[in-house]
N, C-alpha and C positions, 0 to 999 in steps of 0.2 A: 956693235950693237948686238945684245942676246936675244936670241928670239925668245917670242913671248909663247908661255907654256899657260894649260889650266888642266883643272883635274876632270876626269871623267868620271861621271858616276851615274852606277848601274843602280835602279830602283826597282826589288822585285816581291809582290804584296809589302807595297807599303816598306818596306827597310830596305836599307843599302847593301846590294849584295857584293861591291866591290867598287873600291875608288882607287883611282890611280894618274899620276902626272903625265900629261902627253903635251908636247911641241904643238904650236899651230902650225897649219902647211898654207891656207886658205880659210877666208868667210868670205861669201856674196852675198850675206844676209839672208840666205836661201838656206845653205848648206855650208856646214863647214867640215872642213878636211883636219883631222890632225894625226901626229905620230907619234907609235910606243912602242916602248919595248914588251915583251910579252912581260904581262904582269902577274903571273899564278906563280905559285910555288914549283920548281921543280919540273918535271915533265908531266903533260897531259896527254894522257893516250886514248881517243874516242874511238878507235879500234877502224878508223875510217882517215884520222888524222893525226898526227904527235903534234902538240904545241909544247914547245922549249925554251930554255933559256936560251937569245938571242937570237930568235924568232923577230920582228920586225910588222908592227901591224899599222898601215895604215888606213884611217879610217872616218869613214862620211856619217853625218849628222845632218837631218833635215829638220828645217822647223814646219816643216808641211807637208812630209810623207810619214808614211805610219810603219817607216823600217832604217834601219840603219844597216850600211856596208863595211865589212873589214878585209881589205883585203891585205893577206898575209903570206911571207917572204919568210924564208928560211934566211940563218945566221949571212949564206955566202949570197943572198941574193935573190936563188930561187923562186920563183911563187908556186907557193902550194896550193894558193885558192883563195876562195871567198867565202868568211862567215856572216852571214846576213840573220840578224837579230827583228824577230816582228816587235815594236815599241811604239808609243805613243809618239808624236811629233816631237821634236827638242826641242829641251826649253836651254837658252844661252845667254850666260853672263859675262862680264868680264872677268871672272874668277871658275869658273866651272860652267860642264854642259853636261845638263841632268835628262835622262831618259828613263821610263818608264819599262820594262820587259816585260814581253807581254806572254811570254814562254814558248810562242812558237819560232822555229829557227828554219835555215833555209844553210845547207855546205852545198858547194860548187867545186870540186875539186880543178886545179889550174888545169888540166886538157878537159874540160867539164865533160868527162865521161862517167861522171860520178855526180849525181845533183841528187842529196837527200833530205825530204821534209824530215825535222825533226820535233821530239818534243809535242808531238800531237798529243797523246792521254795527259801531258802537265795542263794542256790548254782546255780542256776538256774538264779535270778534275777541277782547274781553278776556280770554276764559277762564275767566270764573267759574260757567258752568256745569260746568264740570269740576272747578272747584275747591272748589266752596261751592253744590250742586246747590240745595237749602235758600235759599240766600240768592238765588239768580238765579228762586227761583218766586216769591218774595217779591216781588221788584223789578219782574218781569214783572205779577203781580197788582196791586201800587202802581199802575201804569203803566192796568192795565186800568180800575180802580177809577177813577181822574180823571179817563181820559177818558169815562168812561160817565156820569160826575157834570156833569162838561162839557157835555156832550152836553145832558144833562138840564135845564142851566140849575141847578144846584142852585149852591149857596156852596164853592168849592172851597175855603175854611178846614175 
């Protein structure tokens, strides 16, 4: 029996900023867990993290929180950490699980001696405080909420 796969995809204003196949690990109808290979081109160097090829990400979707978890394994295993994406709740089918981005970010690096808000001026310039006041205290709160978990050492699942 092959395990069942769907595609992930990133929605960010309105268009698809990236789609890609990942494995299911878990759904509780809450959250669902799946796995990928790192999906960019080539190496990504945020000057805080490399994401590479065969990098290993796996990764939590809620249909009722307003962030998603990635946590991410180097080729032999390692973990390098956690990229926490602030998003709209996911939405899941049996064919894809489509998330919103909502441009603010949360890294945790694996000994979390390193927890940096990211992307704050994108979230700012976006507009959706203006446009969805509601949905930008949401995101802002997600945001507060992880890294205070972070901080804490707790399970950011």
């Amino acid at each position: 029996m092959s395990a069942r796969s769907l595609d992930v995809v990133l929605v960010k204003a309105g268009r698809t900023k990236i789609r890609y196949r990942a494995e299911v690990v878990a759904d509780d109808g809450t959250v669902l867990t799946v796995r990928a290979a790192w999906a960019g081109d080539g190496v990504r160097d945020f000057g805080f993290v490399r994401f590479e090829p065969g990098d290993v990400f796996t990764e939590h979707y809620w249909r009722d929180r307003w962030y998603s978890v990635k946590e991410v394994r180097a080729a032999d295993g390692s973990l390098k950490g956690w990229y926490c994406d602030i998003t709209r709740p996911a939405s899941v089918t049996a064919a894809e699980v489509v998330v919103e981005d909502l441009d603010l970010d949360l890294w945790v690096s694996a000994d979390r001696g390193l927890i940096l808000r990211l992307d704050e001026d994108e979230f700012e310039a976006s507009g959706l405080a203006d446009r969805d006041p509601q949905a930008a205290a949401r995101a802002v709160a997600a945001l507060d909420e992880l890294e205070d978990r972070a901080r804490q050492g707790s399970d950011l699942r």
